[in-house]
FIPA-370956 format. One line per 3 residues: their letters; for each residue y, z, x of C-alpha. Coordinates in Angstrom, 2 decimals. Each point is the difference from the previous one (the first is absolute). Layout:
! residues N
A) Y Z X | ...
! end
This chain:
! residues 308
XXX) -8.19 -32.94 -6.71 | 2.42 -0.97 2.28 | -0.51 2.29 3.35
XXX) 2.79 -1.56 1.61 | 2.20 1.53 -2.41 | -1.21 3.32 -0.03
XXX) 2.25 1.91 2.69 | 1.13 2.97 1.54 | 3.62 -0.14 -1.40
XXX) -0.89 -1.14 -3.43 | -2.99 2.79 0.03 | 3.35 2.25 0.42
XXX) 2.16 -0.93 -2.33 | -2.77 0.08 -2.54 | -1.23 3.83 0.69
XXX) 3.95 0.67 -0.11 | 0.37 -1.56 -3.58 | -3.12 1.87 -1.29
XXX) 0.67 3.12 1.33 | 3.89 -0.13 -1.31 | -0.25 -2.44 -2.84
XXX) 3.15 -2.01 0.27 | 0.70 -2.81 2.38 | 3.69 0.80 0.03
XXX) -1.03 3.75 1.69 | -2.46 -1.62 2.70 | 2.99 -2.22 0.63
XXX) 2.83 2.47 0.83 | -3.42 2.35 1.88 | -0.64 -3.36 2.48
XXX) 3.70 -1.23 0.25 | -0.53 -3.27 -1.51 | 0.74 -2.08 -3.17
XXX) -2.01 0.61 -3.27 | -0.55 -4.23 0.24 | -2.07 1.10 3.53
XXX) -2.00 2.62 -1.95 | -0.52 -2.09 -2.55 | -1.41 -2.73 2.05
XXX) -2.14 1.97 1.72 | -1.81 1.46 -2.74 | 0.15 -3.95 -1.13
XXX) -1.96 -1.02 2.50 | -2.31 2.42 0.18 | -0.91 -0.50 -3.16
XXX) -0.87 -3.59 0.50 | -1.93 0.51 2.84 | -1.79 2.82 -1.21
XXX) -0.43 -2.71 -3.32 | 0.72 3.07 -2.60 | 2.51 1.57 -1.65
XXX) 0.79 3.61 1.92 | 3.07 1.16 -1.91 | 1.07 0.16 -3.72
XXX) 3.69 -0.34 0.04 | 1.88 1.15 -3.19 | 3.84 -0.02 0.10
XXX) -0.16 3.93 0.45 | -2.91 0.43 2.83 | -2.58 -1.53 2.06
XXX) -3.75 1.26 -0.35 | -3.30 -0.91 1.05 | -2.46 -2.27 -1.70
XXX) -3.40 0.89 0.39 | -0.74 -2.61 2.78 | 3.31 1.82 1.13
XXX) -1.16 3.50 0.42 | -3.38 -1.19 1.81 | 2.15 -1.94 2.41
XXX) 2.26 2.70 -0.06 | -2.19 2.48 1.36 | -1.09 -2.37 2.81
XXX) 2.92 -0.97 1.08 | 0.50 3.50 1.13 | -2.96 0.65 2.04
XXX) 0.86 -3.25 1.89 | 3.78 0.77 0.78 | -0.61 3.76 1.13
XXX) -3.27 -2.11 2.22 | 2.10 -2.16 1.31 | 2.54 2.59 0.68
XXX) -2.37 2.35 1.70 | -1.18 -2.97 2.25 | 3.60 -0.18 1.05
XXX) -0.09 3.68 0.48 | -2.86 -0.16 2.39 | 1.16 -2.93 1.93
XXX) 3.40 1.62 0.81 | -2.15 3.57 0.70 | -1.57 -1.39 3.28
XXX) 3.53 -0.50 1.08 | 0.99 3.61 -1.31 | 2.73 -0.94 -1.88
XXX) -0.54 1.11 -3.83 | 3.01 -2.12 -2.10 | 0.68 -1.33 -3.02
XXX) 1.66 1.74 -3.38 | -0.80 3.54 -1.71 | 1.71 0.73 -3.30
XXX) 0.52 3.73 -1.54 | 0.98 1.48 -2.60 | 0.97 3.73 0.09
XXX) 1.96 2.20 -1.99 | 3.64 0.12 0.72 | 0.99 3.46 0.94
XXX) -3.38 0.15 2.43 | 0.44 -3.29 1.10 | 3.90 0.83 0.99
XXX) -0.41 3.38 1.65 | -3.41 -0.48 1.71 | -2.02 -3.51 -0.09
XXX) 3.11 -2.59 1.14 | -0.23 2.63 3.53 | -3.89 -0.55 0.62
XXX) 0.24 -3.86 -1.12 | 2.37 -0.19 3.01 | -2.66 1.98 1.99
XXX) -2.64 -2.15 -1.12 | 1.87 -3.34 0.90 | 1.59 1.11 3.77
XXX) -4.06 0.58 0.84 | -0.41 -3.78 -1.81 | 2.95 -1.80 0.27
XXX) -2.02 -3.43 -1.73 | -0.67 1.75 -3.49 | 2.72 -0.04 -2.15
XXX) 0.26 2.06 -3.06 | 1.46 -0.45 -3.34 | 0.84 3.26 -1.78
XXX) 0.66 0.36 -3.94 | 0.96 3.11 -0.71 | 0.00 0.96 -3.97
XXX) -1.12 3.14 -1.89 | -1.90 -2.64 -2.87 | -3.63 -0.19 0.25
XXX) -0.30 -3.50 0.23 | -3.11 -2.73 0.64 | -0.33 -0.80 3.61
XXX) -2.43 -3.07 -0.25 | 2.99 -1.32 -2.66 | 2.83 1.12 2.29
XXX) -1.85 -1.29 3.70 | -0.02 3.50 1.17 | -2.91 0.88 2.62
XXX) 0.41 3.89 -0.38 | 1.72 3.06 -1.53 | 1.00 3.31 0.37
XXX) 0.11 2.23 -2.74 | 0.56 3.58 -1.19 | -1.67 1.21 -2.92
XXX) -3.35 -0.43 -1.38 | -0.83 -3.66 -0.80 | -2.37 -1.53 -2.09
XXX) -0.17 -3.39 1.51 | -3.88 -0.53 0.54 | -0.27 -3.58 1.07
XXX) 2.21 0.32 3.33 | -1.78 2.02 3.14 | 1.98 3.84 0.13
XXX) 0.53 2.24 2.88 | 0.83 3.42 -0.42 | 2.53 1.05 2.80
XXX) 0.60 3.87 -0.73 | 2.40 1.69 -2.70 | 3.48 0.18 0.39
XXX) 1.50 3.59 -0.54 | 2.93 0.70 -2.27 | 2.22 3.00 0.08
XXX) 2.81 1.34 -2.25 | 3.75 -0.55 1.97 | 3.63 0.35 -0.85
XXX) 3.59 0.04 2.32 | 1.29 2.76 1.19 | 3.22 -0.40 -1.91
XXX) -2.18 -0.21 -3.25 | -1.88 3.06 0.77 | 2.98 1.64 0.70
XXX) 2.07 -0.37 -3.33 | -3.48 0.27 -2.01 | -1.85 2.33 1.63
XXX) -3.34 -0.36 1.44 | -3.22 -0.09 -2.04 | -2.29 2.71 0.55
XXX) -2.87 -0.60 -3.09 | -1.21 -3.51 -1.76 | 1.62 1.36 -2.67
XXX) 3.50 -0.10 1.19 | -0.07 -3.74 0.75 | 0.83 -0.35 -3.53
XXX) 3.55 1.09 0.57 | 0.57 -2.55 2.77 | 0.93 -3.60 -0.07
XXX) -3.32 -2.01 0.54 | 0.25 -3.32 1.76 | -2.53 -2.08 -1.55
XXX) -1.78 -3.07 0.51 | -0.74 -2.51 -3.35 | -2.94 -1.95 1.63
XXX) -1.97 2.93 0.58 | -1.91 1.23 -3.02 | 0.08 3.80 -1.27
XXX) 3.38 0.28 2.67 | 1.71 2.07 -3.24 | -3.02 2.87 0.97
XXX) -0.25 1.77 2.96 | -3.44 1.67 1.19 | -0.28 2.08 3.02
XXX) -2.72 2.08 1.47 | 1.16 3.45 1.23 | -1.70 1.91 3.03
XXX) -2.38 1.68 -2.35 | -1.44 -3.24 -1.57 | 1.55 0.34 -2.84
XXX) 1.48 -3.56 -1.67 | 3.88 0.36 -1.88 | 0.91 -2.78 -1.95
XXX) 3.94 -0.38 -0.33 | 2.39 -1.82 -1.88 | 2.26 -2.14 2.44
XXX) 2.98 -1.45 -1.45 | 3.75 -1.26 1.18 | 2.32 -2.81 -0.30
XXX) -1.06 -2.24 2.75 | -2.99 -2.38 -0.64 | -0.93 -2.74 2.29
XXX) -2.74 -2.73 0.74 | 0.41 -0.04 3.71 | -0.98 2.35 2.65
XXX) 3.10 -0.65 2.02 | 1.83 0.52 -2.79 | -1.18 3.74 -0.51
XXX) 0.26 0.45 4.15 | 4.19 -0.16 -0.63 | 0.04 1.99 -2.91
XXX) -1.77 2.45 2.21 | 2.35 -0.41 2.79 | 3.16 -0.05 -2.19
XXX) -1.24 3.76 -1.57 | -0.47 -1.72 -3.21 | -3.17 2.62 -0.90
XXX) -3.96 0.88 0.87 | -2.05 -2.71 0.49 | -3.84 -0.62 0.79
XXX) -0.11 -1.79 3.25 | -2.69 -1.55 1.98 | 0.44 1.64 3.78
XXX) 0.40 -3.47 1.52 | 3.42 -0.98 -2.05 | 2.03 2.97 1.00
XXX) -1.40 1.18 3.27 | 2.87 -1.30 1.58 | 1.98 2.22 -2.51
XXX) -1.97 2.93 0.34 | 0.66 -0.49 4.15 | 3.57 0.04 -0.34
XXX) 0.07 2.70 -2.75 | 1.48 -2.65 -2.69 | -2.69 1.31 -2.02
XXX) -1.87 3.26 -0.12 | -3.41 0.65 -1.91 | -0.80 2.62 -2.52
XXX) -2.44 1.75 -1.41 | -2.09 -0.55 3.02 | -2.84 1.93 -1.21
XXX) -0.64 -2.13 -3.02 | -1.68 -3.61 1.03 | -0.11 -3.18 -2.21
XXX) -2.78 -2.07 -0.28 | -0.28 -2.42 3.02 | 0.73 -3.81 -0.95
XXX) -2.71 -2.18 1.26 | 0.62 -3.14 2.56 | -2.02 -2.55 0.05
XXX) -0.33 -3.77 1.29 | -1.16 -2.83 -2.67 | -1.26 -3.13 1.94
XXX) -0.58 -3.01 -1.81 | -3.86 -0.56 0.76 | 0.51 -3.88 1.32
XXX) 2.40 0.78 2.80 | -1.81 3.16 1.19 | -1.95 -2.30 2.39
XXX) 3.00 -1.42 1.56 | 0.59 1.66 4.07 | 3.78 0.05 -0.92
XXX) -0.26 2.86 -3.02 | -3.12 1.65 1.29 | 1.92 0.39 2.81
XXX) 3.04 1.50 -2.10 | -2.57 2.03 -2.40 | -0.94 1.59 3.02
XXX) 3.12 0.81 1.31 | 1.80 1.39 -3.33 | -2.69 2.11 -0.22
XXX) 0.38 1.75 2.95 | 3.74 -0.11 0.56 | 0.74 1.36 -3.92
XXX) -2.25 3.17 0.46 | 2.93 0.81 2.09 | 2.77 -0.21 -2.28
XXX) 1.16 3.22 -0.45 | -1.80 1.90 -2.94 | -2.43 -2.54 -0.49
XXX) -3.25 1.83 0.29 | -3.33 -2.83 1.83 | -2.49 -0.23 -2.76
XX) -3.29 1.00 1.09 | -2.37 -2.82 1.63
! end
């Protein structure tokens, strides 16, 4: 073995490939050539004096030797990373990179504010922000942490619970007006539901009334949508009744855009939660972010703290 051979950008480039499996993705990721990528992995290979990657003309995966080496090579870049970490600490200066994904709507409306927050108190971390309503793989995709609403059945990343997010039943004025304003479940059935397609079960309405008693109602109407933002307009525009989360049209609500209804009759909270990938969770940069997303979204309006 080579130990000459065996460094820190190479390491890199080989964790990228693994994770992603294709040289061509690691290559657009990093800003360089797919010849660069290719070398590197190369390289490593010959000074590690096995074969690390099986290369098909569809995908890249590991070879056995691979996945040991694999697994390695990621305690010794997030090491080497925390060292770098520490060093710049006794200066106080926390820097480097944080990447996030988030849904869109939530990451819109209320994260892009407190990323702002986060980087005026420091101005050396920069943050990369993916916003998309897919569930997707953040060791494949490079991402250090999530937010998410929902429940989530991810078990191998490290989840903190940070409260339930309260939804209410809305509509315009000017809808309410020409259709009249629901007074029962029941009469939602008559109105023009504004629905969303990602969300499971969003054709059925259930609602808990004062007394504790659950309705189940049929919700219906000629607007569908994947996107939060989406439904927001329709809202606005007095397109129908919608189920909204309190932090995507509290601005509405303030300036009387929107107005609930039914107020006596509460759907089921939506829980919010942070996913950290369990490697990075060491690094001072994202504990420092954990931290700080955790306080500042249990002040989002109608996003209830979870209990310590």
């Amino acid at each position: 073995m080579d130990k000459s051979g065996v460094t820190l950008e190479r390491l890199r480039s080989f964790v990228r490939v693994a994770e992603r499996s294709s040289l061509s993705a690691v290559a657009r990721e990093l800003g360089v050539g797919q010849s660069t990528i290719t070398r590197h992995v190369r390289e490593l290979e010959e000074a590690v004096g096995v074969p690390l990657l099986s290369r098909t003309t569809r995908r890249v995966t590991l070879t056995e030797e691979g996945s040991r080496y694999y697994a390695n090579s990621v305690q010794i870049l997030r090491l080497v990373e925390q060292a770098g970490d520490e060093a710049r600490g006794t200066r106080g200066a926390p820097a480097g990179t944080i990447r996030i994904s988030c849904t869109v709507a939530f990451g819109i409306r209320q994260v892009t504010r407190l990323i702002f927050a986060f980087q005026d108190q420091y101005p050396d971390i920069g943050i990369d922000l993916s916003l998309s309503d897919e569930r997707i793989d953040l060791v494949r995709e490079g991402v250090d942490l999530a937010l998410r609403l929902g429940p989530l059945t991810d078990s191998s990343m490290k989840l903190k619970s940070l409260g339930q997010s309260r939804r209410m039943l809305v509509a315009a004025p000017d809808y309410l007006a020409a259709r009249g304003r629901p007074v029962m479940p029941s009469d939602l059935s008559a109105h023009e539901g504004i629905r969303l397609s990602n969300v499971a079960g969003s054709d059925m309405l259930a609602l808990t009334g004062p007394d504790g008693e659950r309705h189940i109602v049929p919700f219906g109407g000629r607007f569908l949508s994947d996107h939060g933002l989406a439904a927001r307009e329709a809202l606005a525009a007095g397109r129908g009744v919608a189920p909204a989360h309190h932090w995507l049209v509290d601005d509405l609500l303030a300036h009387r855009r929107l107005e609930v209804i039914l107020p006596e009759y509460e759907l089921t909270p939506v829980p919010v939660s942070m996913l950290i990938v369990p490697e990075r969770s060491g690094i001072a940069r994202v504990r420092l972010l954990v931290d700080f997303l955790a306080e500042e979204i249990s002040r989002i309006p109608g996003i209830e703290k979870a209990r310590a």
